[in-house]
N, C-alpha and C positions, 0 to 999 in steps of 0.2 A: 956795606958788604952783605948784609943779611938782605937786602933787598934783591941785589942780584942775585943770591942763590934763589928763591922761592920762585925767580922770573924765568931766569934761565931752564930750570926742567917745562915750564908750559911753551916758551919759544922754541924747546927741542923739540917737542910731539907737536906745535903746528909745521916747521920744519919737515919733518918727515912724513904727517901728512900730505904737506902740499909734494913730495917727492912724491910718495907712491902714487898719488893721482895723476899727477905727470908723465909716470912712466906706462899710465894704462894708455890703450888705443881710443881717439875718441870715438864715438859713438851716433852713429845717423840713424833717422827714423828711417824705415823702408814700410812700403804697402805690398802684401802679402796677396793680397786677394780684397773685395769689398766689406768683407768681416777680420781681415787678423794686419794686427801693424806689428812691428818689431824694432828694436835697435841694433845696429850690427856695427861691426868696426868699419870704420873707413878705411877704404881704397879695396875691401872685401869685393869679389865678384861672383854673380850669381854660376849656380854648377852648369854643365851644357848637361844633352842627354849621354854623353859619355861617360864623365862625373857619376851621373846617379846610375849606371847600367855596373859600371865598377866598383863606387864603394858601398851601392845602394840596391844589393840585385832580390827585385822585389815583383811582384807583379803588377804593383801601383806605382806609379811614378810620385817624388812628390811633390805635396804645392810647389813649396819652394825651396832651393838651397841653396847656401852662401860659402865662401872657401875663400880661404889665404889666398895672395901670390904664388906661394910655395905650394899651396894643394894638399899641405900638413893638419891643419883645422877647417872644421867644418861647421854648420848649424843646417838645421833644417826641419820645414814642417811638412807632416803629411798626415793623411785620414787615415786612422786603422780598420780594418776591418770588424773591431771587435764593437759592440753596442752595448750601451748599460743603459738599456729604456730605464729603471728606476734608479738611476742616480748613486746608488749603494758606492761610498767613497771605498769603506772598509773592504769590500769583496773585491773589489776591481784591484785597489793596491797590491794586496796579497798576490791574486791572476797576475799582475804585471809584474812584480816583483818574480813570480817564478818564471814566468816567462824569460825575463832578464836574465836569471841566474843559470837556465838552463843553454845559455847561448855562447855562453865562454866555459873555459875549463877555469877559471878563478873568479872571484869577485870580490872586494873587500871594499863595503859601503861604508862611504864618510858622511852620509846624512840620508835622510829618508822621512817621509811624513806628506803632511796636506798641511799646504798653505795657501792664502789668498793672496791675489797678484788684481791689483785694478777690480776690486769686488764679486772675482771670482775664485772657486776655488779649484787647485789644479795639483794632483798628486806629482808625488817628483821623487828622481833617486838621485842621489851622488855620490860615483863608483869608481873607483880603480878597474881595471878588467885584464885578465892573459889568456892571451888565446895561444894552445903551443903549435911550433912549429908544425906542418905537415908534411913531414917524410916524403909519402909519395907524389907529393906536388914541388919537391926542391926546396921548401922552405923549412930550414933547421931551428931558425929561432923562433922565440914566441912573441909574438905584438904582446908590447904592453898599452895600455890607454885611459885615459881621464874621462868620465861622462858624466853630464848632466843633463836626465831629460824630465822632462814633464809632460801628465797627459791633462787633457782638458775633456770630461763628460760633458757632451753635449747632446739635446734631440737629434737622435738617427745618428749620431757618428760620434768619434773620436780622435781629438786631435791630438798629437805629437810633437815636441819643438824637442828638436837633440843637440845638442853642443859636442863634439867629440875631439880631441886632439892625443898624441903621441903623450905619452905619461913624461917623459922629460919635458915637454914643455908647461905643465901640470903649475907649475909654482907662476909661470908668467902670466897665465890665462886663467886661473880659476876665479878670479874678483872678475873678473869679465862675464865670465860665462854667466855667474848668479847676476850683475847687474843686465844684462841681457833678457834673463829669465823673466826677470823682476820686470822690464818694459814689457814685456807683451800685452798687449788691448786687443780682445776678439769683444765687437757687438755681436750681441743674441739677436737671431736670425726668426721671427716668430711665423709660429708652425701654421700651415693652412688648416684650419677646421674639416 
């Protein structure tokens, strides 16, 4: 009897590991471009330029972006405009971070830092967000939403990978979203003299 108790708690947590692994989406490599690969869910499809004019109204198009069936989540990479010629992790965070916080009427971060992904390192937030309703456009409520994005300091630009979905779906998707994050491979692209 004493044997079966000490067994049984370890057969319940691989049990429920192998459940929650199960119940994630699996996960295809995709190429981005000749410098960035990613993993995304499968049966995921890329945005048309409708997608990005709608929920991406930007003056750059981006690389690339990937969306649900539903059209409910999203990922996507693109170039910033902004350049950090020396690399400065700590200034750029901060600038990004405000930049972010200024873009919604809420923000309540559930992580934030620099961390390395495939031996690079790539600033990252992850955020709840509400943006409220706007009255004179007919919309009474506020979006609420899930994000995680991270930027990548490179020579001459600045990349972007976003993950976004509706804040209810927040509990299904966020082990996705970090394992997502966590695949990205961009080769360094060297500079011409």
């Amino acid at each position: 009897m004493q044997k079966i108790k000490s067994v049984l708690p370890k057969w319940f947590f691989l049990l429920s590991l192998i459940l929650l692994a199960a119940d994630r989406p699996k996960l295809v490599k995709v190429k981005i471009n000749d410098e960035v690969t990613v993993s995304i869910p499968q049966g995921w499809n890329p945005m048309d330029g409708l997608d990005f004019t709608q929920r991406y109204p930007s003056v750059r198009a981006p690389l690339a972006g990937y969306t649900n069936l539903d059209r409910t989540i999203d990922f996507s990479v693109n170039v910033s405009a902004t350049q950090w010629p020396d690399k400065d992790l700590a200034l750029a965070q901060k600038f990004f971070k405000a930049s972010l916080m200024s873009m919604f009427d809420r923000v309540e971060m559930i992580n934030e830092g620099v961390q390395e992904v495939n031996k690079k390192k790539y600033i990252f937030f992850e955020f709840d967000s509400r943006v409220n309703g706007a009255r004179q456009e007919g919309l009474q409520d506020p979006v609420l939403r899930y994000t995680y994005i991270q930027y990548l300091l490179e020579p001459g630009k600045t990349l972007v990978f976003s993950f976004n979905c509706l804040r209810r779906d927040k509990q299904e998707w966020q082990e996705t979203a970090r394992l997502m994050m966590k695949s990205i491979k961009v080769k360094s692209v060297k500079q011409k003299a």
